[in-house]
C-alpha positions as CSV (number, residue, x, y, z in Angstrom):
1,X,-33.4,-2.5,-9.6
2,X,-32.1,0.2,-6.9
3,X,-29.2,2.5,-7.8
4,X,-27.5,2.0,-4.5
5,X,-24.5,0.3,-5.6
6,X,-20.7,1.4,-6.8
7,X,-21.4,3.9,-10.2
8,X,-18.7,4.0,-12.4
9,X,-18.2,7.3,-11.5
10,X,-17.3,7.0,-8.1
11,X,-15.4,4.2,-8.6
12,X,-13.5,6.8,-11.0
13,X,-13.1,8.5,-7.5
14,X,-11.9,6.2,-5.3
15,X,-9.3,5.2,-7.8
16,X,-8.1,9.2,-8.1
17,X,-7.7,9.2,-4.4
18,X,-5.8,5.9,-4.7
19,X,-3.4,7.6,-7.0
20,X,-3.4,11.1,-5.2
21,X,-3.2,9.4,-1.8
22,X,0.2,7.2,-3.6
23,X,1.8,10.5,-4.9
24,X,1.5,12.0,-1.3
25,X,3.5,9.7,0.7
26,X,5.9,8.8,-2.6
27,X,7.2,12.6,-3.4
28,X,8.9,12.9,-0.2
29,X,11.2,10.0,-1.2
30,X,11.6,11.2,-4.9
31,X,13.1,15.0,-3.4
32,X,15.0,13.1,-0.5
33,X,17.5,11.4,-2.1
34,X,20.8,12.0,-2.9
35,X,21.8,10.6,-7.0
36,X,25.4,9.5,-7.3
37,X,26.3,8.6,-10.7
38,X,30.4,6.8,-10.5
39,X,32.3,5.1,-12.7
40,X,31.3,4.2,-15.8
41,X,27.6,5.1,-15.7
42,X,26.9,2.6,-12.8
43,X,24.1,5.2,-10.9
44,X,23.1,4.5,-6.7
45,X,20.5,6.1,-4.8
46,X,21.2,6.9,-1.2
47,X,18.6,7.8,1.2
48,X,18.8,11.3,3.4
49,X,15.3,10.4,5.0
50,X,14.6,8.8,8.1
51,X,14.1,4.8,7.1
52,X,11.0,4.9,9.4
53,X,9.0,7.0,7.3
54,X,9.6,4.9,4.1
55,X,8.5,1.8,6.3
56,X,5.7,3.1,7.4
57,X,4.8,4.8,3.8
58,X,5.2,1.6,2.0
59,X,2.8,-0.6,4.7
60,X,0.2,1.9,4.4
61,X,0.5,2.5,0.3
62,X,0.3,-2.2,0.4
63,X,-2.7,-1.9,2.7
64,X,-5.2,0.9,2.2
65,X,-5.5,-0.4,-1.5
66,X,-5.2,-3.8,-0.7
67,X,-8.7,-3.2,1.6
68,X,-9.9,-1.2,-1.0
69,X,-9.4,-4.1,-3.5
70,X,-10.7,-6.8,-0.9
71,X,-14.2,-5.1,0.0
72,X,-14.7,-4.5,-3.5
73,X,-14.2,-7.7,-4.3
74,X,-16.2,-9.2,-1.6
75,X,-19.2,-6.7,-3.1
76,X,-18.9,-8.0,-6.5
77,X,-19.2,-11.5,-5.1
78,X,-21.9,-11.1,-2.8
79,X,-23.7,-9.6,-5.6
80,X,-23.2,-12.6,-8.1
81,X,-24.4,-14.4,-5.5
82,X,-27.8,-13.1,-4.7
83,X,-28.7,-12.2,-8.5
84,X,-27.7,-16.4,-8.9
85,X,-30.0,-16.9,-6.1
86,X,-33.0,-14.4,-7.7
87,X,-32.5,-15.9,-11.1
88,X,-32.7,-19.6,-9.6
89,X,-35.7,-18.8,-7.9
90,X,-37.4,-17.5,-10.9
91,X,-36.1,-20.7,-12.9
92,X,-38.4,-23.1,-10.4
């Protein structure tokens, strides 16, 4: 009956700072390449960046959300789970 758990609205949050967060470490690579269109319409991307920084950008962007999306996910079912224990003890 408490209101101590994950509002919509903040959920709303965390998922803006997702995207925000995504868009910060992504634009470099966007303005950092160098577009070559050649024959026939056939268009390749070639990297002026140092390859580090897109490894590293691409482990963090697969693992801050994934953590995100895995302690959420252990909330929701912990909370199943002790609302299926309250409404089992009622039952009896």
């Amino acid at each position: 009956m408490g209101g101590s758990g994950l509002k919509a609205s903040v959920a709303a949050a965390i998922v803006a700072c997702i995207w925000i967060y995504n868009l910060a470490f992504n634009i470099p690579v966007f303005i950092w390449t160098d577009v070559r269109v050649h024959l026939f319409g056939r268009i390749s991307c070639y990297p002026l960046y140092d390859a580090i920084y897109v490894l590293i950008a691409r482990i963090i962007n697969l693992y801050v959300p994934l953590v995100i999306t895995w302690t959420s996910y252990i909330g929701i079912i912990y909370r199943l789970k002790s609302s299926a224990n309250k409404v089992l003890r009622f039952c009896y």
